[in-house]
N, C-alpha and C positions, 0 to 999 in steps of 0.2 A: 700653349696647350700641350697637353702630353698624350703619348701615345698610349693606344688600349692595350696595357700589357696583362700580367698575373697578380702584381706589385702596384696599380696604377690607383687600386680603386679610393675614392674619396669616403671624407668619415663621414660623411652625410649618408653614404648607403646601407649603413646600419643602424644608421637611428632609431631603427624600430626596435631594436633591443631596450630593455630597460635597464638604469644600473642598478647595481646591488651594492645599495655601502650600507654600511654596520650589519645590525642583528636584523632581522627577518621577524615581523608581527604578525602572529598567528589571526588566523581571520576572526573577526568580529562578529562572534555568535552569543552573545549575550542578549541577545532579544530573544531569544526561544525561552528561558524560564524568564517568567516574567515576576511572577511572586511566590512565596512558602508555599500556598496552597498547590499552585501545580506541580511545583518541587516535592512534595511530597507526595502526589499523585504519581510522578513521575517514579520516586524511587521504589514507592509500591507497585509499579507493574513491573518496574526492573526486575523487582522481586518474584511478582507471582508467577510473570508469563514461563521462566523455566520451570517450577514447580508444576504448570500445567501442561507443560511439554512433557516432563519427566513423566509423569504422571499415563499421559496417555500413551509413552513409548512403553513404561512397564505392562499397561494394561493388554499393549499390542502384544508383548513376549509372552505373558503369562496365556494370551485366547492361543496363540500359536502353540503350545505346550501343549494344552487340554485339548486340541485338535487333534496335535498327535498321539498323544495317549491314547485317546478316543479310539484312533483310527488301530490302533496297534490291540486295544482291548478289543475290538471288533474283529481283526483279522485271527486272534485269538480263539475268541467262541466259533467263530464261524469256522465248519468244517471247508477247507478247501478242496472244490472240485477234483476227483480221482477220475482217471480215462481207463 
């Protein structure tokens, strides 16, 4: 029997590793499209959902614009209080 050194340890207390020979197989996600129809489903939201992002980020910029216009034409007409 050998002593408990740094050097001692058996290969069995690694067995919990896995090995790694050859090339590495990308996981197995081939069951999410299942046929044309949702593959085209699928690429048509790819497609739209940015266009309705876009969409309501411009719509965000341009309310904030007009807000500030608004507020700038306002302070404009309005005569500011004199002490």
């Amino acid at each position: 029997m050998r002593s408990g050194g740094a050097g001692s340890r058996s290969r069995s207390s690694s067995s919990w590793r896995l090995p790694c020979r050859g090339r590495r197989r990308p996981p197995n996600v081939g069951w999410i499209i299942l046929n044309w129809r949702e593959a085209g489903l699928l690429i048509a939201g790819l497609i739209v959902f940015p266009l309705i992002i876009t969409g309501v980020v411009l719509n965000t910029i341009f309310l904030v614009r007009e807000i500030r216009r608004n507020e700038q034409h306002e302070a404009f007409i309005t005569p500011s209080p004199t002490s």
